[in-house]
PDB file of N, CA, C and O in Angstrom:
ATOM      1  N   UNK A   1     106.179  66.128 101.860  1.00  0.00           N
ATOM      2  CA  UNK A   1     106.876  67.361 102.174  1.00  0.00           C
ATOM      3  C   UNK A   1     105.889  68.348 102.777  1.00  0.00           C
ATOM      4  O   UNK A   1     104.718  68.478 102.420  1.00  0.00           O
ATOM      5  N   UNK A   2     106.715  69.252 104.057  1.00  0.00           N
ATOM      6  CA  UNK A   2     105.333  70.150 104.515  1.00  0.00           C
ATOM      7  C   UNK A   2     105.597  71.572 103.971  1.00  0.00           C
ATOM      8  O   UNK A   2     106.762  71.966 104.033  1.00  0.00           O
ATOM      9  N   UNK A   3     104.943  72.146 103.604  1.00  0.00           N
ATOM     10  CA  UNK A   3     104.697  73.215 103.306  1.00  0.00           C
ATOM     11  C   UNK A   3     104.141  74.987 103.838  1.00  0.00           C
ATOM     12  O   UNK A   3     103.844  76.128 103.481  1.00  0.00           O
ATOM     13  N   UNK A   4     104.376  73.727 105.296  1.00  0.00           N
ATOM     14  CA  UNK A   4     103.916  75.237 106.498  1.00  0.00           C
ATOM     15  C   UNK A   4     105.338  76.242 106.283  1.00  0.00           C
ATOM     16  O   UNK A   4     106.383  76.033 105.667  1.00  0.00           O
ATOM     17  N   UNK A   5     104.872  77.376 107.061  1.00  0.00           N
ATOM     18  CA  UNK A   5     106.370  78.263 107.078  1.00  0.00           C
ATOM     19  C   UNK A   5     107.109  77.868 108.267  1.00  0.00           C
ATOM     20  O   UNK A   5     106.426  77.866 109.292  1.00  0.00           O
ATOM     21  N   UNK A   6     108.164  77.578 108.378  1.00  0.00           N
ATOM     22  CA  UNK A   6     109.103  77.543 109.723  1.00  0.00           C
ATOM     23  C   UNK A   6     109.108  78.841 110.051  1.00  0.00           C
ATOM     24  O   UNK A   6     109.373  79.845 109.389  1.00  0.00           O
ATOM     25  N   UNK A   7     108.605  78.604 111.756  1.00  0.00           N
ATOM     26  CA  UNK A   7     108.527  80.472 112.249  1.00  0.00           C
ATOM     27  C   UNK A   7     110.237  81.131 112.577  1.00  0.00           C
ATOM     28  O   UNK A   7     110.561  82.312 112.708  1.00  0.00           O
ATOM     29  N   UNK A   8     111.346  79.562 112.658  1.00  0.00           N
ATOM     30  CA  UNK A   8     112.285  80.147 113.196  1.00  0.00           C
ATOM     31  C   UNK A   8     113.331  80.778 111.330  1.00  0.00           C
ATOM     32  O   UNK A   8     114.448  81.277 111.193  1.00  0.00           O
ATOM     33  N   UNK A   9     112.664  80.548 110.685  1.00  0.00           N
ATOM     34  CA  UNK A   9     112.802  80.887 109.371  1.00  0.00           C
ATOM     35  C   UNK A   9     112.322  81.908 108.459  1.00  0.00           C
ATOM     36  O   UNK A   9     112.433  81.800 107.238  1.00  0.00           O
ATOM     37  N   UNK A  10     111.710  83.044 109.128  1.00  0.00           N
ATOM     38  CA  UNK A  10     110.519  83.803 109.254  1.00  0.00           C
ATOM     39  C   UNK A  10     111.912  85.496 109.419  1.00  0.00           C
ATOM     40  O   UNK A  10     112.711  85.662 110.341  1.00  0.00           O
ATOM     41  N   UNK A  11     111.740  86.258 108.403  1.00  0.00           N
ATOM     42  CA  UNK A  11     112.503  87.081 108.461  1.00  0.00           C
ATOM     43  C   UNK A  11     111.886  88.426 109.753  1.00  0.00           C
ATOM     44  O   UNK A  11     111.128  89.311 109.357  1.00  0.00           O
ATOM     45  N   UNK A  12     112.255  88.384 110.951  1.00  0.00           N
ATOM     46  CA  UNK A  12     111.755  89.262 112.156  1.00  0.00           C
ATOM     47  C   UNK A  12     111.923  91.088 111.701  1.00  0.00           C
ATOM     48  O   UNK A  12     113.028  91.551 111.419  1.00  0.00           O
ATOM     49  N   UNK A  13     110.750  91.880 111.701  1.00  0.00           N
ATOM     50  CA  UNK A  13     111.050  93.162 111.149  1.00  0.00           C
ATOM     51  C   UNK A  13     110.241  93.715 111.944  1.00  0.00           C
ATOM     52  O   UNK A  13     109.110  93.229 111.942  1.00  0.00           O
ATOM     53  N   UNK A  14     110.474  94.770 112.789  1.00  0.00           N
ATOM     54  CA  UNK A  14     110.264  95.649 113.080  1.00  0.00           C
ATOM     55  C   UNK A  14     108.686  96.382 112.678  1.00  0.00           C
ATOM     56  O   UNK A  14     108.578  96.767 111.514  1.00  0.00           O
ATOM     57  N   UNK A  15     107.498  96.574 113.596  1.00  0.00           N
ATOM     58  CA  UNK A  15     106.519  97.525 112.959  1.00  0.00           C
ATOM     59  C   UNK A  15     106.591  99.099 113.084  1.00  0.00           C
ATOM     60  O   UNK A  15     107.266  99.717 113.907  1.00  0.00           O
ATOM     61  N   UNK A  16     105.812  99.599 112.163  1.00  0.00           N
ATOM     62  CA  UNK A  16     106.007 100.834 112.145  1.00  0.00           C
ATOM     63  C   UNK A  16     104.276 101.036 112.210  1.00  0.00           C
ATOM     64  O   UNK A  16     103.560 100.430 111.412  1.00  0.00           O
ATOM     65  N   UNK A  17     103.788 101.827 113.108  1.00  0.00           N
ATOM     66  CA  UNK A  17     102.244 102.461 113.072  1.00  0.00           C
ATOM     67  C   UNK A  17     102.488 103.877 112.243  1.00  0.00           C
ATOM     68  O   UNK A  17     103.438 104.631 112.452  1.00  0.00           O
ATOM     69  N   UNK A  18     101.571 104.062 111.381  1.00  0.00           N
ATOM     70  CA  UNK A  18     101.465 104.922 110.564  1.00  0.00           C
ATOM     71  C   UNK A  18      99.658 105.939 110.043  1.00  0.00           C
ATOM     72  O   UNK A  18      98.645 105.726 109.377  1.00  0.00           O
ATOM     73  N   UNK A  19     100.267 107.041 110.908  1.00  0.00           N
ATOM     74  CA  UNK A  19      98.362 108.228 110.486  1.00  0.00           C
ATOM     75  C   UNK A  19      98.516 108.536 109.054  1.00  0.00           C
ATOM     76  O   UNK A  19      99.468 108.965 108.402  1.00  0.00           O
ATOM     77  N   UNK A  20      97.158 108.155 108.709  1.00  0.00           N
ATOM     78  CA  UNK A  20      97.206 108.793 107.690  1.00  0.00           C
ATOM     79  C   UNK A  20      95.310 109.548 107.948  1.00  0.00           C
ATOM     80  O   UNK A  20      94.420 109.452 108.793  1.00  0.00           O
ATOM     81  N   UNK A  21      95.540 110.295 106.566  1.00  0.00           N
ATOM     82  CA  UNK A  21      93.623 110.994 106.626  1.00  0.00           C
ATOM     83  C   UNK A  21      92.914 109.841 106.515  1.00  0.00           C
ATOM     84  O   UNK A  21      93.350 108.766 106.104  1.00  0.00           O
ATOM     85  N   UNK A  22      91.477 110.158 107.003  1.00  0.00           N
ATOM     86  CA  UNK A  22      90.398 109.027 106.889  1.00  0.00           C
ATOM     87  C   UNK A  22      90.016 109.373 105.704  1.00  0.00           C
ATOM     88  O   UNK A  22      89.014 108.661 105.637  1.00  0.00           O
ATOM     89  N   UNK A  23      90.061 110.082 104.431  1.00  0.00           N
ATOM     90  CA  UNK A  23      89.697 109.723 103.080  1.00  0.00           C
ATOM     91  C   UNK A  23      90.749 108.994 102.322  1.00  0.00           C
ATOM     92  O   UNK A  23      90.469 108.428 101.265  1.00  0.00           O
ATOM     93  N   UNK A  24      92.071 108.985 102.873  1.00  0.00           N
ATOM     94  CA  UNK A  24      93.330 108.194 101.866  1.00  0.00           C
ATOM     95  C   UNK A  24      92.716 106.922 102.619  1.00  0.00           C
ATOM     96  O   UNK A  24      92.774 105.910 101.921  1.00  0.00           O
ATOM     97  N   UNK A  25      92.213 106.760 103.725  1.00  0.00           N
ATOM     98  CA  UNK A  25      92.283 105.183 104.511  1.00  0.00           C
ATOM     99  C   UNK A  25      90.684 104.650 103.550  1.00  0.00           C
ATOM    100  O   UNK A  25      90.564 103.457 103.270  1.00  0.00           O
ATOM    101  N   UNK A  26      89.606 105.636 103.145  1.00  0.00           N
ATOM    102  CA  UNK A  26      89.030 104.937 102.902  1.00  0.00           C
ATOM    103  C   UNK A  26      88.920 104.547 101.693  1.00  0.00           C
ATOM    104  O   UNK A  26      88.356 103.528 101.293  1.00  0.00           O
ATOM    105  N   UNK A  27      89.491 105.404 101.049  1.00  0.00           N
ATOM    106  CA  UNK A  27      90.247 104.899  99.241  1.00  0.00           C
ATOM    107  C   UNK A  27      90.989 103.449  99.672  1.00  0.00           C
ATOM    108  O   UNK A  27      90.702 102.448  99.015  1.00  0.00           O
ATOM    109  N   UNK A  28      91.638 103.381 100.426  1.00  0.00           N
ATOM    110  CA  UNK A  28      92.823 102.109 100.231  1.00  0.00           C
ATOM    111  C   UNK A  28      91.766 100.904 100.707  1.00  0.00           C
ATOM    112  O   UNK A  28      91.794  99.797 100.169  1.00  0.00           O
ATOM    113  N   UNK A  29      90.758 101.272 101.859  1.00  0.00           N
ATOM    114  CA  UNK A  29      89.983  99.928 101.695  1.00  0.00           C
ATOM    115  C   UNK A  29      89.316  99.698 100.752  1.00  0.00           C
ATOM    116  O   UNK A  29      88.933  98.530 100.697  1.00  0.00           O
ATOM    117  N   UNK A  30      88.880 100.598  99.643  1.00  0.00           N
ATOM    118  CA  UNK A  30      88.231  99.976  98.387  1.00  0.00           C
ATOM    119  C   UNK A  30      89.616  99.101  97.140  1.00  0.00           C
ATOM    120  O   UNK A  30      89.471  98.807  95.953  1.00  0.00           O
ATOM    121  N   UNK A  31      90.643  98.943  97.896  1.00  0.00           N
ATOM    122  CA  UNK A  31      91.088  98.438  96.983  1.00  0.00           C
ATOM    123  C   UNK A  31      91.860  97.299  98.271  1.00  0.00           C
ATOM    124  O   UNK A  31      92.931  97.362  98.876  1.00  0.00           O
ATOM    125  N   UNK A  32      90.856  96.426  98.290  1.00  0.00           N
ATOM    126  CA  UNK A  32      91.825  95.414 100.029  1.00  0.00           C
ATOM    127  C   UNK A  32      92.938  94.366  99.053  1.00  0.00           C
ATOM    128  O   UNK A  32      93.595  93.552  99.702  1.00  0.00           O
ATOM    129  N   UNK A  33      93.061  94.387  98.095  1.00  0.00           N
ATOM    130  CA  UNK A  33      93.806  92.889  96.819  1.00  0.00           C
ATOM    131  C   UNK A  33      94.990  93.578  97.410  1.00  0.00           C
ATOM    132  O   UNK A  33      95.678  92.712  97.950  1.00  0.00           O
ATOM    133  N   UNK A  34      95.740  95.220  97.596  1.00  0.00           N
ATOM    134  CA  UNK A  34      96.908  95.416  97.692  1.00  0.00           C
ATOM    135  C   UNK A  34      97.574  95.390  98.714  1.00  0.00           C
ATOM    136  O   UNK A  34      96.815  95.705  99.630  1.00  0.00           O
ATOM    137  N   UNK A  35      98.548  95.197  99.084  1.00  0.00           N
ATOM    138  CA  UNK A  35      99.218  94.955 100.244  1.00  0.00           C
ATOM    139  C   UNK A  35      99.594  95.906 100.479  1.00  0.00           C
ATOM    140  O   UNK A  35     100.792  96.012 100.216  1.00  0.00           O
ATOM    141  N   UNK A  36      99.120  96.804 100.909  1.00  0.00           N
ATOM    142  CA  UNK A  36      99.580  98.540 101.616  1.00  0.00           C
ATOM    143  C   UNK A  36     101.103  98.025 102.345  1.00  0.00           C
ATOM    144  O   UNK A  36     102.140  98.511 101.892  1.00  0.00           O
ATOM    145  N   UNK A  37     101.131  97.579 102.854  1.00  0.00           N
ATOM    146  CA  UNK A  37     102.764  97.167 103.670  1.00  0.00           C
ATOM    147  C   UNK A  37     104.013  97.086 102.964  1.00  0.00           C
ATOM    148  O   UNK A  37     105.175  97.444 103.159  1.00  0.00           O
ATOM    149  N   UNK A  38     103.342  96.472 102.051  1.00  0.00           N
ATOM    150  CA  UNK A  38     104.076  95.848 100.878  1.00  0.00           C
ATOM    151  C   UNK A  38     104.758  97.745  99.568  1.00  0.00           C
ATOM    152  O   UNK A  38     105.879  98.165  99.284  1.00  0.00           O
ATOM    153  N   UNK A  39     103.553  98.169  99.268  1.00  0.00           N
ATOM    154  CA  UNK A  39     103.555  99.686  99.088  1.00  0.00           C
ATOM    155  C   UNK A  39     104.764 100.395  99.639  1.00  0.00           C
ATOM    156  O   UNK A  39     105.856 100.474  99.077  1.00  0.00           O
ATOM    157  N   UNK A  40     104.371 100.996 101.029  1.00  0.00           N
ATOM    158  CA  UNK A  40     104.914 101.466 102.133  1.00  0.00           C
ATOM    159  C   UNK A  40     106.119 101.371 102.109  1.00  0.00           C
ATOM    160  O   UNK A  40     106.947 102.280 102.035  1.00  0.00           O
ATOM    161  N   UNK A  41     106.348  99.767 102.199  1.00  0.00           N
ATOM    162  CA  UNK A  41     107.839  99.168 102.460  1.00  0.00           C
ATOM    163  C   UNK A  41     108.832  99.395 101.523  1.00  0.00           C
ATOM    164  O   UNK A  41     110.029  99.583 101.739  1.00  0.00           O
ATOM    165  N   UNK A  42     108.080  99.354 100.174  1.00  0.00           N
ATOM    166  CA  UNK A  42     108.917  99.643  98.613  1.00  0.00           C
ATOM    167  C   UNK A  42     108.902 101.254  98.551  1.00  0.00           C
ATOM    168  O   UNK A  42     109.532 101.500  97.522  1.00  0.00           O
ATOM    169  N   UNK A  43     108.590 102.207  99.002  1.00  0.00           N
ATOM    170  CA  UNK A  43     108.331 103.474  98.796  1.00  0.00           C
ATOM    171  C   UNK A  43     109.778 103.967  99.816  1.00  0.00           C
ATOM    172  O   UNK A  43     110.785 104.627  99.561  1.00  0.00           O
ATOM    173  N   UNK A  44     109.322 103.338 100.931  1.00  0.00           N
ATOM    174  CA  UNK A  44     110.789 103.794 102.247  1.00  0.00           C
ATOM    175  C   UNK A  44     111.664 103.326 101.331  1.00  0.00           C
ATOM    176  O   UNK A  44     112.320 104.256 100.863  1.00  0.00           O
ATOM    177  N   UNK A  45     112.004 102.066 100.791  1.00  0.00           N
ATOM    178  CA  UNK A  45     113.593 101.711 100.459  1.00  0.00           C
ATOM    179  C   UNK A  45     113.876 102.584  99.378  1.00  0.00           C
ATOM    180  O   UNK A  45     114.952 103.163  99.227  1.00  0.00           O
ATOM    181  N   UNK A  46     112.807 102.677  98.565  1.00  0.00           N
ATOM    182  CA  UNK A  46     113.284 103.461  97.679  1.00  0.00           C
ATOM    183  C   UNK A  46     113.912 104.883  97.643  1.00  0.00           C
ATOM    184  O   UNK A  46     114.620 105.321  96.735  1.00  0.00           O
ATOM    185  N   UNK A  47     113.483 105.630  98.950  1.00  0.00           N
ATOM    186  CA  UNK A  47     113.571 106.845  99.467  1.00  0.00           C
ATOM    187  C   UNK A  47     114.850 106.738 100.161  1.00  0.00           C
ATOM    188  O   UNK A  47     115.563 107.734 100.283  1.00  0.00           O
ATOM    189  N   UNK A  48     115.214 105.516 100.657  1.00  0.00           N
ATOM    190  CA  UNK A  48     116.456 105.346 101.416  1.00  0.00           C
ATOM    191  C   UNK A  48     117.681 105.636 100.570  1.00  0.00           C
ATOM    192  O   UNK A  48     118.656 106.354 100.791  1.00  0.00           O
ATOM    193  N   UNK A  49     117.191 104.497  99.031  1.00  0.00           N
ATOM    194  CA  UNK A  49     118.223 104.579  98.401  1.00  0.00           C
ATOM    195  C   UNK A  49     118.810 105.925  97.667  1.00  0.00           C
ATOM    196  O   UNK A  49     120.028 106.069  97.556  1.00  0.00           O
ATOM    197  N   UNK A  50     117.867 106.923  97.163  1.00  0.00           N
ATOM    198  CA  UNK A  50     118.011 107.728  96.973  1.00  0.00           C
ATOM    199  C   UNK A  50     118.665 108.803  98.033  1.00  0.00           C
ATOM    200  O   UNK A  50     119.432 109.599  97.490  1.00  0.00           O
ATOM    201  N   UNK A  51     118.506 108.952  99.354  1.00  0.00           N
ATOM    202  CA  UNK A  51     118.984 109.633  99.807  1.00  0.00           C
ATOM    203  C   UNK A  51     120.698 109.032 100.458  1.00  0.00           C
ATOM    204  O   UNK A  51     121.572 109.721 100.984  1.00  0.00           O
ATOM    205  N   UNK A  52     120.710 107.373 100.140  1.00  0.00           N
ATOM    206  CA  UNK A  52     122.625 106.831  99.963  1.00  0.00           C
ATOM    207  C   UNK A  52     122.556 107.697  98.855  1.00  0.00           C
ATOM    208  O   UNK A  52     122.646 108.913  99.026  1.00  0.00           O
ATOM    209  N   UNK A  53     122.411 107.221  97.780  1.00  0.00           N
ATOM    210  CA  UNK A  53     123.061 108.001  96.713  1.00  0.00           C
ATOM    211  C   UNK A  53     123.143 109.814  96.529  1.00  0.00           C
ATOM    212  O   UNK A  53     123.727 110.451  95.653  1.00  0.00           O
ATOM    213  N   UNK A  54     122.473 110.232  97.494  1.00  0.00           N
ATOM    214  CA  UNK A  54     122.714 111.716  97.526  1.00  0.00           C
ATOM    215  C   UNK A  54     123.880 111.963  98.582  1.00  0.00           C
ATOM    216  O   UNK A  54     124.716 112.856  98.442  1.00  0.00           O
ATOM    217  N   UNK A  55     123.848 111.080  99.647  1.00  0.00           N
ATOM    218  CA  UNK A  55     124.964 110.804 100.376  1.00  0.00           C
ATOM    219  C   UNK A  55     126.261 110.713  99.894  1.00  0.00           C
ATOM    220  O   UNK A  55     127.119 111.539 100.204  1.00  0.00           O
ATOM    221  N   UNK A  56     126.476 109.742  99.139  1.00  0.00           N
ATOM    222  CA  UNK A  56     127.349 109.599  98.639  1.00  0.00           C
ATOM    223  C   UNK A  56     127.877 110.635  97.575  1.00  0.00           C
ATOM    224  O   UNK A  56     129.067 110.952  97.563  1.00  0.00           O
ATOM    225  N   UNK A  57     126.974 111.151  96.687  1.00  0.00           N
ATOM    226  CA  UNK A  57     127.588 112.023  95.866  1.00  0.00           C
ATOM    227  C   UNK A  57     127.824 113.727  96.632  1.00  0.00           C
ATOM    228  O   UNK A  57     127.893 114.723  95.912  1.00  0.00           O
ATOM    229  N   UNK A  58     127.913 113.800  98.008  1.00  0.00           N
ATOM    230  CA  UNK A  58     127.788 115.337  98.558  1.00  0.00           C
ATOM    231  C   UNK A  58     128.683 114.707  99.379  1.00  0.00           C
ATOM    232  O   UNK A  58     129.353 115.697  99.673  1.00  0.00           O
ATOM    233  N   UNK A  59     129.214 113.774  99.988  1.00  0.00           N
ATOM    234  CA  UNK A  59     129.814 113.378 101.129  1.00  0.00           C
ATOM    235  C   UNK A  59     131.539 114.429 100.734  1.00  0.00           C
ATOM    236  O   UNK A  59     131.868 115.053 101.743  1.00  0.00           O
ATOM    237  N   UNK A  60     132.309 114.602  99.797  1.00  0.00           N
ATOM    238  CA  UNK A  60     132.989 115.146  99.906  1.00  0.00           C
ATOM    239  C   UNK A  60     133.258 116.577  99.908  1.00  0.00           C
ATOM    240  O   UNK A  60     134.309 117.195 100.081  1.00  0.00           O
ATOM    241  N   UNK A  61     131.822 117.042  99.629  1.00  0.00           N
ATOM    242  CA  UNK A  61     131.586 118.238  99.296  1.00  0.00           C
ATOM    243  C   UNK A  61     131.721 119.521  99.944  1.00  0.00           C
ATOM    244  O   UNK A  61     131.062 119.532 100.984  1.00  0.00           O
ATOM    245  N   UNK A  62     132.267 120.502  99.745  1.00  0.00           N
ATOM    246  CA  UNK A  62     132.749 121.862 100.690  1.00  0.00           C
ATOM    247  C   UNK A  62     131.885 122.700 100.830  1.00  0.00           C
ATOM    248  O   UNK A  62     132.397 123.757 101.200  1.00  0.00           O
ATOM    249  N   UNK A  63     130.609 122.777 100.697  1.00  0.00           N
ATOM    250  CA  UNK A  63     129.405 123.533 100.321  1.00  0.00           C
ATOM    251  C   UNK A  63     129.322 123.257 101.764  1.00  0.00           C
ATOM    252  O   UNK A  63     129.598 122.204 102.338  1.00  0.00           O
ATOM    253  N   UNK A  64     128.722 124.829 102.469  1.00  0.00           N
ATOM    254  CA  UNK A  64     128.204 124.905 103.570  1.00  0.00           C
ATOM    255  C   UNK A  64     126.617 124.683 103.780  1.00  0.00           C
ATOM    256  O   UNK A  64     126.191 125.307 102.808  1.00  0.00           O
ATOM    257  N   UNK A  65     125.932 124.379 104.182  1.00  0.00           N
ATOM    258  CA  UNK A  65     124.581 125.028 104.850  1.00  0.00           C
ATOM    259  C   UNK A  65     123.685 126.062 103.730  1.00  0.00           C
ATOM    260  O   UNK A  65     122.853 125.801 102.860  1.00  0.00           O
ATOM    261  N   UNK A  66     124.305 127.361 104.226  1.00  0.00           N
ATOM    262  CA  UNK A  66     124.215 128.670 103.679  1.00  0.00           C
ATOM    263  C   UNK A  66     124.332 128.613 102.064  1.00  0.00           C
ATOM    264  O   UNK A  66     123.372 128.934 101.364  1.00  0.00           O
ATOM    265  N   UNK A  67     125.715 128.134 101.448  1.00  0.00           N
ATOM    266  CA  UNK A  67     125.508 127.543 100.486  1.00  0.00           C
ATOM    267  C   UNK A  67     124.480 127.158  99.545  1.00  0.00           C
ATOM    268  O   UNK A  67     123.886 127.721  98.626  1.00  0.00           O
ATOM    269  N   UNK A  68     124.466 125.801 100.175  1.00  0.00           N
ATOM    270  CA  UNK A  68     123.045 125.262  99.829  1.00  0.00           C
ATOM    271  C   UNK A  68     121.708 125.650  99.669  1.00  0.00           C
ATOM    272  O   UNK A  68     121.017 125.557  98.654  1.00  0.00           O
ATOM    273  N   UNK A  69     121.269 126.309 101.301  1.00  0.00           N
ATOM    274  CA  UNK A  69     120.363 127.224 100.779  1.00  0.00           C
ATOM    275  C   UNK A  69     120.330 128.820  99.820  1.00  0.00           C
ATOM    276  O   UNK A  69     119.363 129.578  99.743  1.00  0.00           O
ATOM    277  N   UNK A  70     121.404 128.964  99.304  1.00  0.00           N
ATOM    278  CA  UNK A  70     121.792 130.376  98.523  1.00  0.00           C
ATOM    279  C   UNK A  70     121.423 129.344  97.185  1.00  0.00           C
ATOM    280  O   UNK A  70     120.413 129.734  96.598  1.00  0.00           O
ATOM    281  N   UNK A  71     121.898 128.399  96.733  1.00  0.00           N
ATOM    282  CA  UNK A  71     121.448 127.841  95.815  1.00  0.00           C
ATOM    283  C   UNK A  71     120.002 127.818  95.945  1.00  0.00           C
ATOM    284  O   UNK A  71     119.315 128.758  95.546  1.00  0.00           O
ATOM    285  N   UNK A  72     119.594 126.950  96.397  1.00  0.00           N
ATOM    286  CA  UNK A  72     118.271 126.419  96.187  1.00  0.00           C
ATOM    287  C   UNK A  72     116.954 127.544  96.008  1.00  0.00           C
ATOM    288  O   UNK A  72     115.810 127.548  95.553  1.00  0.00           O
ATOM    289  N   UNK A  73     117.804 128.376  96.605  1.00  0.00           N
ATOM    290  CA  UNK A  73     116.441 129.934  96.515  1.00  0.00           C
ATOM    291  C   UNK A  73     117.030 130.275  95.158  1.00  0.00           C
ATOM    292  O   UNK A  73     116.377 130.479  94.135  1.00  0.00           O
ATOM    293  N   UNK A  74     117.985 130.301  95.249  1.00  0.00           N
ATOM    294  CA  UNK A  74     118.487 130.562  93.680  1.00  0.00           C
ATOM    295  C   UNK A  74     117.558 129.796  92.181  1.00  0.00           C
ATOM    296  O   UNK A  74     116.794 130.346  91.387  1.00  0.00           O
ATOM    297  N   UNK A  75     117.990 128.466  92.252  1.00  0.00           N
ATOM    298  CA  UNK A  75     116.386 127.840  91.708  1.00  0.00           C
ATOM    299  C   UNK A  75     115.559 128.158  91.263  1.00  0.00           C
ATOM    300  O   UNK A  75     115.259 128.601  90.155  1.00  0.00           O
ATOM    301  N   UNK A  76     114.620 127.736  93.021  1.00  0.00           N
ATOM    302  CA  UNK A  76     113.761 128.178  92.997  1.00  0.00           C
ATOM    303  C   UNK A  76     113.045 129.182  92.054  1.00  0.00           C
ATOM    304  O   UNK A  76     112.304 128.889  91.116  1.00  0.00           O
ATOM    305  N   UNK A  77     113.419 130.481  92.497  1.00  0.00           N
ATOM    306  CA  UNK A  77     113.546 132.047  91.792  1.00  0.00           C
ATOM    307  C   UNK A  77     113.477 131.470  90.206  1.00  0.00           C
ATOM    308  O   UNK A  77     112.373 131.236  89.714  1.00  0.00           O
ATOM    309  N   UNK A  78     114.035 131.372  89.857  1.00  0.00           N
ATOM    310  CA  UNK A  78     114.606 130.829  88.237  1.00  0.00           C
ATOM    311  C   UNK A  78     112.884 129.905  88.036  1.00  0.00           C
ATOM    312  O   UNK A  78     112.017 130.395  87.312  1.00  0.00           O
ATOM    313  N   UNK A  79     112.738 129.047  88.528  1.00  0.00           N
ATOM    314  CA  UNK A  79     111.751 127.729  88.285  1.00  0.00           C
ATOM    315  C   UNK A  79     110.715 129.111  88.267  1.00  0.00           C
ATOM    316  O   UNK A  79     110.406 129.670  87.215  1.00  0.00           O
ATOM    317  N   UNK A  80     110.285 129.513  89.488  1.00  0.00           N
ATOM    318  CA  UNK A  80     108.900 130.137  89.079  1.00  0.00           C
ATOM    319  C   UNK A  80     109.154 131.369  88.520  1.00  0.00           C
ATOM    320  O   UNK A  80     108.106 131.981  88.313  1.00  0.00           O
ATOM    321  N   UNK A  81     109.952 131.847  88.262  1.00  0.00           N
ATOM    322  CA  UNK A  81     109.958 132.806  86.826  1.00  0.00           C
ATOM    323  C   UNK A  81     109.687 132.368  85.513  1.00  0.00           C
ATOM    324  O   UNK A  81     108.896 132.875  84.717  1.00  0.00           O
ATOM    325  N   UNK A  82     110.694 130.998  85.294  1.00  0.00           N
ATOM    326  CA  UNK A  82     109.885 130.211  84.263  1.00  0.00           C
ATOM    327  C   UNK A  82     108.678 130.236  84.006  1.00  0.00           C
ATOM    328  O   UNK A  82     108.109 130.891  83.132  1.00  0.00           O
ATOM    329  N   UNK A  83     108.142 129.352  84.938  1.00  0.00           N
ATOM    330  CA  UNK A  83     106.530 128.925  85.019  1.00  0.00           C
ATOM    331  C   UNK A  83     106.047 130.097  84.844  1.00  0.00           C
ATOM    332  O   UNK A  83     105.386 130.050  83.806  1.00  0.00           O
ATOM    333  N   UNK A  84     106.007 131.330  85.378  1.00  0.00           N
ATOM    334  CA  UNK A  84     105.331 132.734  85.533  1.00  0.00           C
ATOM    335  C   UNK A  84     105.015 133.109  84.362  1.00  0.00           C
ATOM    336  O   UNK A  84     103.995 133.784  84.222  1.00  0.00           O
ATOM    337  N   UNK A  85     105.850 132.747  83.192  1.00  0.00           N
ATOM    338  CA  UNK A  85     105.978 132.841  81.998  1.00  0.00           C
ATOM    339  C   UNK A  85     104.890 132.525  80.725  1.00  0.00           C
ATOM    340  O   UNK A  85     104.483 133.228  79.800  1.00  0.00           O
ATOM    341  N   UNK A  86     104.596 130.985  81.178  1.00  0.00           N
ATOM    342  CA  UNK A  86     103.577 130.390  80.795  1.00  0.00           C
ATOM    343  C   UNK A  86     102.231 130.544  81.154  1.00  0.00           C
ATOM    344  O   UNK A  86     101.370 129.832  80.639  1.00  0.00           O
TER     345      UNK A  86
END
């Protein structure tokens, strides 16, 4: 039995070039065992999925824009008053 990979079996994906700082690049070459791609790749889906599921739970929603941001300063305000506290 062979054990090579069939290339026509080979899932085809798309690259993405990606900057980052030359001190995060030279941290990640002291650690070459991890598959930065591999990282990367699990970090996007995960970010994807989270933003379906924010999708989905706002998709019917009547909240404008303005709204939204009237909330979120709203928050905000609240969060670092908290913290201000401490």
């Amino acid at each position: 039995m062979c054990n090579h990979i069939n290339p026509h079996n080979v899932m085809k994906m798309p690259n993405v070039t990606l900057a980052i700082p030359e001190d995060l690049h030279e941290k990640m070459k002291k650690h070459s065992e991890i598959r930065w791609s591999e990282v990367v790749r699990k970090s996007l889906s995960e970010k994807i999925e989270d933003l379906e599921a924010l999708d989905k739970l706002t998709r019917k929603s009547k909240l404008t824009q303005a709204d939204v941001d009237e909330i979120a300063h709203k928050i905000n305000r609240d969060v670092f008053e908290e913290l201000s506290k401490r």
